[in-house]
N, C-alpha and C positions, 0 to 999 in steps of 0.2 A: 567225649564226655566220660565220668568218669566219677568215681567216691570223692575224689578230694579237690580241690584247687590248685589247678598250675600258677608257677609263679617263674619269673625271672623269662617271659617270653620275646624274644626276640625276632621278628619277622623282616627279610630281605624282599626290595621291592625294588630293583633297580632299572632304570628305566631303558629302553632299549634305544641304538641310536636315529634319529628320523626323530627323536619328541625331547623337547625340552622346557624343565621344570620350570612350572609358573609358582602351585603353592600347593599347601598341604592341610587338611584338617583330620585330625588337630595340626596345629602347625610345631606345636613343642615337643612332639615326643619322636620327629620325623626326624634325621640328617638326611640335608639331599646330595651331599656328597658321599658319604659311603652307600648311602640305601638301606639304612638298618633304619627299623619302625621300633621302638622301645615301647613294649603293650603293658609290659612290665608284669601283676597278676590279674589273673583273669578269675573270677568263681564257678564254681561248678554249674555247669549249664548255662552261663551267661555267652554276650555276644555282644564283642568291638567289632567298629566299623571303623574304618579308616579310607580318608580320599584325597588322590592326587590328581592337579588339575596341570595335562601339559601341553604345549606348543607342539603342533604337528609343522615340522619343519621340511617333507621331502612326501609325495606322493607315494602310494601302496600300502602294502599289508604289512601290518606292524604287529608282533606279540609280545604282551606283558607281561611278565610269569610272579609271583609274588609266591614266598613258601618261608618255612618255621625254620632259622636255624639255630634256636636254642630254645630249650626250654628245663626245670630243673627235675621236673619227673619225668619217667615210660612212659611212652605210646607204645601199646602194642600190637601197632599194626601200621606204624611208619617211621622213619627215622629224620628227625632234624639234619639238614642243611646235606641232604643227599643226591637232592636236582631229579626226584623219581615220579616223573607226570602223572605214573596212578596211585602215588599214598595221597591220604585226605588234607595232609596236612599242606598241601601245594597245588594252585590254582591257574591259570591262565586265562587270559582277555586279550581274543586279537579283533585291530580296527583295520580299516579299511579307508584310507583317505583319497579323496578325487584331488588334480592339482589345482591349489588357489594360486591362482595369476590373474593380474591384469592386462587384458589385452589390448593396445593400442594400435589402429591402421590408419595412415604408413608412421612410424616411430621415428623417421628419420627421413630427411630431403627436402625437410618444407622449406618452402620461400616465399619470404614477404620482403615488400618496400618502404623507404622511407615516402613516398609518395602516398603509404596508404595501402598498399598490396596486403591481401591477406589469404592463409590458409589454413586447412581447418584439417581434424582425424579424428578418427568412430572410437568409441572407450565401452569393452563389455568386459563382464567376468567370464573367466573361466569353464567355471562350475558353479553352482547354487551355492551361495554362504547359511549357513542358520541363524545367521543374524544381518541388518542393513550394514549396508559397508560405505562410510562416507570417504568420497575421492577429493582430497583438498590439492586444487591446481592453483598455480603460480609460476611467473618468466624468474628467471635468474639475473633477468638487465630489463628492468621496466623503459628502459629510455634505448632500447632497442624494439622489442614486442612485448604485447598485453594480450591477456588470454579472454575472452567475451565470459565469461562465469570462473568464480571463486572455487565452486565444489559440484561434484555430481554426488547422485545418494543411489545405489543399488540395493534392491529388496530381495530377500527370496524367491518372490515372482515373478521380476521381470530382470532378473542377473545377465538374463542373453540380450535382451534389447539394446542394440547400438544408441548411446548419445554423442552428437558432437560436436565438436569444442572448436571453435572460430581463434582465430591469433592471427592479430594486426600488428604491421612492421609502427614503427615511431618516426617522425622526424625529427631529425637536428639539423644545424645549421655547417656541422665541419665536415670537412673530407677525411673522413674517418677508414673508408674504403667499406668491403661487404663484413661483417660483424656476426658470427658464431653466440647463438644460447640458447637456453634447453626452458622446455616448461614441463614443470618436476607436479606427479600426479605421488600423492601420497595418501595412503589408505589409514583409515581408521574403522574398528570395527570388534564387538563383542566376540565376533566369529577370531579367533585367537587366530585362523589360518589365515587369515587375510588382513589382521592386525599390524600397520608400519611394514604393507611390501610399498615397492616404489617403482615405479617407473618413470625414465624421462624420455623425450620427445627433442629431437634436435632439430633447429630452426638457423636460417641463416635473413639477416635482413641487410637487402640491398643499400647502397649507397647512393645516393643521387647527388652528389654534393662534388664540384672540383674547384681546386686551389686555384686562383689568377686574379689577374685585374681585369676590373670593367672600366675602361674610358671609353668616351665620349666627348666632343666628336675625338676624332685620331686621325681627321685629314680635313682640310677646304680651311684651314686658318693659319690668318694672313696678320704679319705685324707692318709696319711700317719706318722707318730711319726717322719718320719724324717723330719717335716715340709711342707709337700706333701700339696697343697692345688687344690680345685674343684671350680667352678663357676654354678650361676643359676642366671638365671633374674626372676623379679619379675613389672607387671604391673596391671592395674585395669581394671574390666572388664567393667565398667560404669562410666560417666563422674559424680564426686561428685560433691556436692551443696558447700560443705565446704573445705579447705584443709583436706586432710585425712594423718596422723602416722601410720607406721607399726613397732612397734618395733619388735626385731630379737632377738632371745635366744637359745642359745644349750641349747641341752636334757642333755647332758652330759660335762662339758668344761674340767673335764680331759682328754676326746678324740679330743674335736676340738672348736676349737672356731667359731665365725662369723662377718665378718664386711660389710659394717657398720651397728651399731647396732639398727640401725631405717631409713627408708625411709617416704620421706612426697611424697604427690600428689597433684595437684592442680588440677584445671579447664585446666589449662594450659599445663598440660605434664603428666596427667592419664594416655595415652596410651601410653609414653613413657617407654621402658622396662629399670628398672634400676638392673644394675649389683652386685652380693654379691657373697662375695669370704668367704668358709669355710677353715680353715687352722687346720692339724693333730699337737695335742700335742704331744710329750716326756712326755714318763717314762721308767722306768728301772724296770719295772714287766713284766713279757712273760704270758701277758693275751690274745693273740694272737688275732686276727681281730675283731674288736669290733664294732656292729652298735649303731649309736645316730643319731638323729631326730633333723631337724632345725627346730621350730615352730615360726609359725607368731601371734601377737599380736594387735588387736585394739587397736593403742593408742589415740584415740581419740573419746572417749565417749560421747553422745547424739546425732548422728545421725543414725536418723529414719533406712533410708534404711542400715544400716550397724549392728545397733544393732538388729535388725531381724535375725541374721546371730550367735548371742551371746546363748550360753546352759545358758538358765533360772537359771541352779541349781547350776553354777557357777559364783556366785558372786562376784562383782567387777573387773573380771577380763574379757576378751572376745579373746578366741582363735578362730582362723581362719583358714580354710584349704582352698590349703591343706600343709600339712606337708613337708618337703625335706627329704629324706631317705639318710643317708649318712654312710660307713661303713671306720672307720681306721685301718690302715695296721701294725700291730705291727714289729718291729723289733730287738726284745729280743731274746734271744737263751735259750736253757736248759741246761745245759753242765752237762753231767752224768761222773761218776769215778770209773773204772772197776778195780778190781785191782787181779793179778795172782802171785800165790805163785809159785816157783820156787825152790826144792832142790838138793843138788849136792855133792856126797861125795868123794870125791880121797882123797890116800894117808892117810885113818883114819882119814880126816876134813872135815867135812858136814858146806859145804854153804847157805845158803841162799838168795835167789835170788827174790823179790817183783818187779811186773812188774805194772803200774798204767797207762790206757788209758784213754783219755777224749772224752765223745760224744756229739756233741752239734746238737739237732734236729735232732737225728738218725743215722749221720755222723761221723766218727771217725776227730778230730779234729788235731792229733797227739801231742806233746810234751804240759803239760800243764804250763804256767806261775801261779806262785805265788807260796805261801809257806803252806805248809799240813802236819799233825804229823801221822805218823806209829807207831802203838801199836802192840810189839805181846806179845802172852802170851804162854808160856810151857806147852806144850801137856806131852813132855817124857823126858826121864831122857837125851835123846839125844839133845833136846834141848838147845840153849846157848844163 
């Protein structure tokens, strides 16, 4: 203080590092990048207040020094902008900060399933905030895991008390394999220390899901030469990313054929079981009951989870199991031709008598149709 009015004052107030500038009031007469406060004149005996409000960003003791480096009249008994901790004209304010953190137990290794599996971890503070501190949680992939609560709220009171947070795996339908994602804990909070920290939580959710075909049956069916045919369905055992082709091929198609000769799948109707009908050829060879194999084929080349499924050492091609076992029922005959001599003599004239039976499959068939030549050849002088 003093007879007259200082004017043109200048006060440096810069802040130390560990806090960072939220706001000022006044807010106009402050730079927060140099640190010069412009108080400008002040009257004799009067008293400016000036306040900054800043972000504690690193734990411990922190000092704020704030001091006069200009002004346009003497003091005489300190010197502008000298850094002299005992003139009147320079002050200091040190704080003391505890660490704001979020603690999460365990942070990492959880595991859930597509089944349903779930796992859960404790969430406290640190240290006491001076204000409630809300923790808004959420998954990064809802269609992997969901967390059982939105937000937790910690108070002044109970900032130590463990709460904690349930997270359930999802099901889909694809073979996607095991799946990596975080549930992200974000704070909000008047307590400026604990204002937007963050923590996440690494989760991995199991797979339950494999690529293939389900048929049904895949053995005990039987066609027949008389046109005899058998049925199987045929679906997917995981929901594909692409449409997926199964072309259809007998083993054999002189025994049987297959229709139809290719099935597609979508996203849309995977699990839907589609119908294929084997049907038995004709022939006129007594090759008697004959097994052939329906085999399924990838018709649709470059997908990941399906070409896993393809033998390396057969190239460009990719057969699929499992196979249909299918057996045709012949029905040819064998027809054998017995034939019995018969002689008869009365009266000084020897007959001749040729008896010829047919067997067909073991069975006597009786009389045979069609036309056949009898050779005989003379044994004796009896003979004629």
């Amino acid at each position: 203080s003093g007879p007259s009015d200082a004017t043109q004052i200048l006060v440096s107030d810069i802040l130390p590092a560990g806090l960072t500038f939220v706001s000022a009031t006044p807010s106009s007469s402050y730079n927060q990048v140099t640190g010069i406060w412009t108080v400008g004149t002040l009257a004799n005996g009067a008293t400016e207040t000036f306040q900054i409000t800043a972000k504690v960003d690193t734990p411990g003791s922190k000092t704020n020094t704030a001091q006069v480096v200009a002004v346009d009249q003497p003091d005489p008994d300190s010197t502008p902008n000298n850094n002299a901790a005992g003139e009147d004209d320079q002050d200091s304010a040190t704080i003391n900060q505890a660490v704001s953190e979020i603690i999460v137990t365990p942070n990492s290794g959880l595991v859930t399933s597509e089944a349903g599996g779930m796992a859960s971890f404790d969430v406290v503070l640190k240290s006491p905030p001076t204000e409630d501190v809300a923790i808004a949680l959420s998954s990064t992939d809802t269609t992997e895991g969901t967390v059982s609560v939105s937000s937790l709220t910690f108070t002044p009171q109970d900032w130590n008390t463990p709460q904690t947070v349930k997270v359930t795996g999802v099901d889909d339908d694809m073979d996607d394999g095991d799946v990596d994602y975080n549930i992200l804990a974000l704070a909000a909070s008047a307590d400026l220390s604990y204002h937007n920290l963050q923590v996440n939580v690494s989760v991995t959710n199991t797979d339950d899901d494999t690529t293939g075909l389900n048929v049904t049956p895949t053995s005990g069916l039987t066609t027949s030469e008389a046109g005899g045919t058998a049925n199987f369905s045929v679906r997917l055992n995981a929901e594909p990313t692409i449409n997926i082709t199964i072309d259809l091929s007998s083993s054999d198609t002189t025994e049987g054929t297959v229709s139809p000769a290719s099935l597609t799948f979508t996203a849309a109707n995977w699990n839907d079981a589609q119908t294929v009908t084997v049907t038995g050829v004709e022939d006129s060879i007594v090759d008697g009951n004959v097994a052939y194999t329906i085999v399924p084929v990838l018709g649709t080349i470059g997908v990941p989870e399906f070409d896993q499924l393809c033998d390396p050492q057969v190239p460009n091609i990719c057969r699929l199991e499992p196979t249909v076992s299918v057996v045709n029922l012949d029905n040819d005959s064998t027809v054998t031709l017995t034939k019995r001599d018969f002689l008869n003599t009365s009266g000084g004239v020897t007959t001749a008598t040729v008896s010829i039976t047919a067997t067909a499959n073991g069975s006597e068939s009786g009389p045979v149709d069609g036309a056949f030549t009898v050779t005989q050849t003379a044994v004796s002088s009896l003979d004629t």
